[in-house]
C-alpha positions as CSV (number, residue, x, y, z in Angstrom):
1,X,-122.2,0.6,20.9
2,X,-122.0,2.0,17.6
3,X,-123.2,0.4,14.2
4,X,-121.7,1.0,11.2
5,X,-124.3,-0.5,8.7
6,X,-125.7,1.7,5.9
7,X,-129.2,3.1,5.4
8,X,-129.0,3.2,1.7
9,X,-129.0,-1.0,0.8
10,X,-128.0,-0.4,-2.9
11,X,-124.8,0.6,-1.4
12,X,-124.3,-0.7,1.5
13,X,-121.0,-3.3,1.6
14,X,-118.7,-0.7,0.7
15,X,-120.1,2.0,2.7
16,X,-120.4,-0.6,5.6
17,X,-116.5,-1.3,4.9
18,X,-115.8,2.7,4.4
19,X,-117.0,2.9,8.3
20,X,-115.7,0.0,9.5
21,X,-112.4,1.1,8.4
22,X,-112.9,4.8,10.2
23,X,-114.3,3.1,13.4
24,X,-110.7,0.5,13.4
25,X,-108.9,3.5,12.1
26,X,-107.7,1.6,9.0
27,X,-106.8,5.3,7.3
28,X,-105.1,3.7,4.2
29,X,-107.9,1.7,3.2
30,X,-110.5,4.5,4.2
31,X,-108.9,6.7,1.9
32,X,-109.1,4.0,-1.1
33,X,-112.4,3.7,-0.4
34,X,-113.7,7.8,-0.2
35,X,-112.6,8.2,-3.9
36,X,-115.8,6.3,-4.7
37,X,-118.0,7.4,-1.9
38,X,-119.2,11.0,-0.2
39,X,-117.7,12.2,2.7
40,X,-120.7,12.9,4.5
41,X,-122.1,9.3,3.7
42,X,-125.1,8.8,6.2
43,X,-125.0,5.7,8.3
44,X,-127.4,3.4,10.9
45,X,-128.9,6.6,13.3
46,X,-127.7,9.1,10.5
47,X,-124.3,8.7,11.5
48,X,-121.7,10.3,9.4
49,X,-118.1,9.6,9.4
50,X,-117.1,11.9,12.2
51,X,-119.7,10.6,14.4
52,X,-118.0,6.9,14.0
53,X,-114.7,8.1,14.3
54,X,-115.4,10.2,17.7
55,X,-115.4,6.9,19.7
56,X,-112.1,6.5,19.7
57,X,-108.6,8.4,20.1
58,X,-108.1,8.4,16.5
59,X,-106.5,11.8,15.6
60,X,-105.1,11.6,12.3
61,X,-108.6,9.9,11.2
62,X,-110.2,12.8,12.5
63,X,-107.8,15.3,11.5
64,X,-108.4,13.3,7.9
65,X,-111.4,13.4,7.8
66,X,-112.6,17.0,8.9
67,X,-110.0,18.3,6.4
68,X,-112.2,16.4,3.4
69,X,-114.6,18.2,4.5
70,X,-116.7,15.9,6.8
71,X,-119.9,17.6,8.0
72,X,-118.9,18.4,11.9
73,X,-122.1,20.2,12.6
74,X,-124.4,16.9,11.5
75,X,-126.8,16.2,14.0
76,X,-127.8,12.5,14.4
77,X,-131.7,11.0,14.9
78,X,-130.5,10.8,18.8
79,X,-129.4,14.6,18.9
80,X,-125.8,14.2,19.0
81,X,-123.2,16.2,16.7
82,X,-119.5,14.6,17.1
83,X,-119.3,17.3,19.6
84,X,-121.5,15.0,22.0
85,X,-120.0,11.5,21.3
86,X,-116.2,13.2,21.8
87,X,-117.5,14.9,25.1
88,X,-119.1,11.3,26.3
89,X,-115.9,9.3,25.3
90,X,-113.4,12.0,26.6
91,X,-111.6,12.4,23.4
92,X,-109.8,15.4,24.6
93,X,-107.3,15.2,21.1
94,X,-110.0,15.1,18.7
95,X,-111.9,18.2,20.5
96,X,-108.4,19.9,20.7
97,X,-108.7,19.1,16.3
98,X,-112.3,20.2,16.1
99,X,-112.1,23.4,18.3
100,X,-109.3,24.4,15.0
101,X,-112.8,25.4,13.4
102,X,-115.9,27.7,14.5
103,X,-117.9,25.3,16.7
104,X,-119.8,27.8,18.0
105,X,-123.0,26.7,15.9
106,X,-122.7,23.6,17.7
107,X,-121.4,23.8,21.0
108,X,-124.6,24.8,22.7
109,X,-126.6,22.3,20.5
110,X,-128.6,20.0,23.5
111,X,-129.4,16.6,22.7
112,X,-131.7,15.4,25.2
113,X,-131.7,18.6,27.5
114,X,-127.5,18.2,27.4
115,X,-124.8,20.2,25.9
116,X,-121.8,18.8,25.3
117,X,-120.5,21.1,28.7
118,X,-123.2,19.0,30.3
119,X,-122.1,15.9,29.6
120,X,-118.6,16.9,30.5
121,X,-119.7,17.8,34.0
122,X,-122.2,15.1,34.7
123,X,-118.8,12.5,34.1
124,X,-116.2,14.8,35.6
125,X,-114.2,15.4,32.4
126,X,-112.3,18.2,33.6
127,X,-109.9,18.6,30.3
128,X,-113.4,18.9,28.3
129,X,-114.5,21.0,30.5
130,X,-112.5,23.5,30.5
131,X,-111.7,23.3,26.2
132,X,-115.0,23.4,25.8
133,X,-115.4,27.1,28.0
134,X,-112.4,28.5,26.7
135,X,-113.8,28.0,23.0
136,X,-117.5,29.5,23.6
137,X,-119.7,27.2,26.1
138,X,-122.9,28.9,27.3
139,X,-122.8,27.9,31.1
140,X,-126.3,29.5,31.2
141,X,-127.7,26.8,29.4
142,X,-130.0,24.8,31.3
143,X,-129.9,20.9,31.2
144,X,-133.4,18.9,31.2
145,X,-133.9,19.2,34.4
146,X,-133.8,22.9,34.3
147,X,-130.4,23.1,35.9
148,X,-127.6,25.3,34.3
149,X,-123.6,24.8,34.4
150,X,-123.3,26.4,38.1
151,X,-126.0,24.6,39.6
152,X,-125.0,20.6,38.2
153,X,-121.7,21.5,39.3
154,X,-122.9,22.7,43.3
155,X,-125.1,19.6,43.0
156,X,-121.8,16.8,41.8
157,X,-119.6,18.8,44.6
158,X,-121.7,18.2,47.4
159,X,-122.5,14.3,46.2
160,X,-118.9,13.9,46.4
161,X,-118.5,15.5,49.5
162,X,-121.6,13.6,50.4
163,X,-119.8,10.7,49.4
164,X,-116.4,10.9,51.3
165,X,-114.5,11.0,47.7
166,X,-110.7,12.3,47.7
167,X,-111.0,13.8,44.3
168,X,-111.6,17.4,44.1
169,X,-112.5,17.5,40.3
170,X,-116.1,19.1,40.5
171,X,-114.7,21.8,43.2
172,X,-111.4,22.8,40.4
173,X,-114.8,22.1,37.6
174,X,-116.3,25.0,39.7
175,X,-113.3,27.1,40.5
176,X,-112.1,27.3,36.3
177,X,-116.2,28.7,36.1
178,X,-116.2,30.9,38.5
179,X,-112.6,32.3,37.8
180,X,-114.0,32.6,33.8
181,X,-117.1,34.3,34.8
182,X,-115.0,37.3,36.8
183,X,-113.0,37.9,33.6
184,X,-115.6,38.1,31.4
């Protein structure tokens, strides 16, 4: 769950309201209220605005508010970038918005020992996946446990084999990897 309340208390009802608003997707209001607040407003976890508004499906928020000028390479005190938070909620649209800029500084950012090509792979988002290696993603990068791209992949293939499951998402997950790899 996300919180929305402000670090700075001197502040804090109408930056609490300015979040809430990008959170619910109230854009109208939002934009009312950004004429008397910063962008990049910091929130509980060092949240900015981006990192609230990844949660949801929200495009034209997003779209909003990466065209102010929202700080999309912000790191949070858990490690995450909005890169992370729209890999973990499979927010395909808003990646599709983000990857419009240079995300290379921050797609290979780990928070916790994951990337956000980690994340994607360890909950079978195959759309993420795949955006995220056609804009830049190391697959090389190793996870916390010391594992890299090709390896969590062979590992979540045979667990679903293992498993008996009908879907064949890790297997495509691998074959768009392996297929990238021989062009490169």
């Amino acid at each position: 769950m996300i919180s929305v309340t402000l670090t700075n208390d001197s502040v804090r009802d109408k930056l609490s309201d300015l979040g809430l608003c990008v959170f619910i997707g109230n854009l109208k209001r939002a934009k009312k209220l950004l004429k008397k607040n910063d962008i990049n407003s910091k929130f509980t976890n060092d949240n900015t605005l981006l990192h609230i508004c990844s949660h949801n499906e929200d495009t034209n928020m997003f779209y909003f508010l990466l065209s102010k000028g929202c700080d999309y390479k912000h790191i949070n005190e858990n490690g995450d970038t909005c890169l992370h938070i729209i890999a973990l909620n499979n927010n395909i649209y808003c990646l599709e918005i983000l990857c419009r800029n240079d995300i290379r500084d921050i797609i290979n950012i780990k928070n916790k020992g994951d990337t956000a090509l980690h994340i994607s792979i360890k909950n079978g988002f195959y759309k993420i996946f795949s955006l995220l290696l056609k804009n830049g993603a190391d697959a090389n990068v190793k996870d916390h446990f010391d594992m890299d791209s090709y390896e969590l992949l062979d590992l979540y293939k045979k667990k679903e084999q293992f498993y008996g499951y009908s879907s064949s998402t890790y297997t495509d997950m691998f074959n768009l990897l392996m297929n990238m790899r021989h062009k490169k």
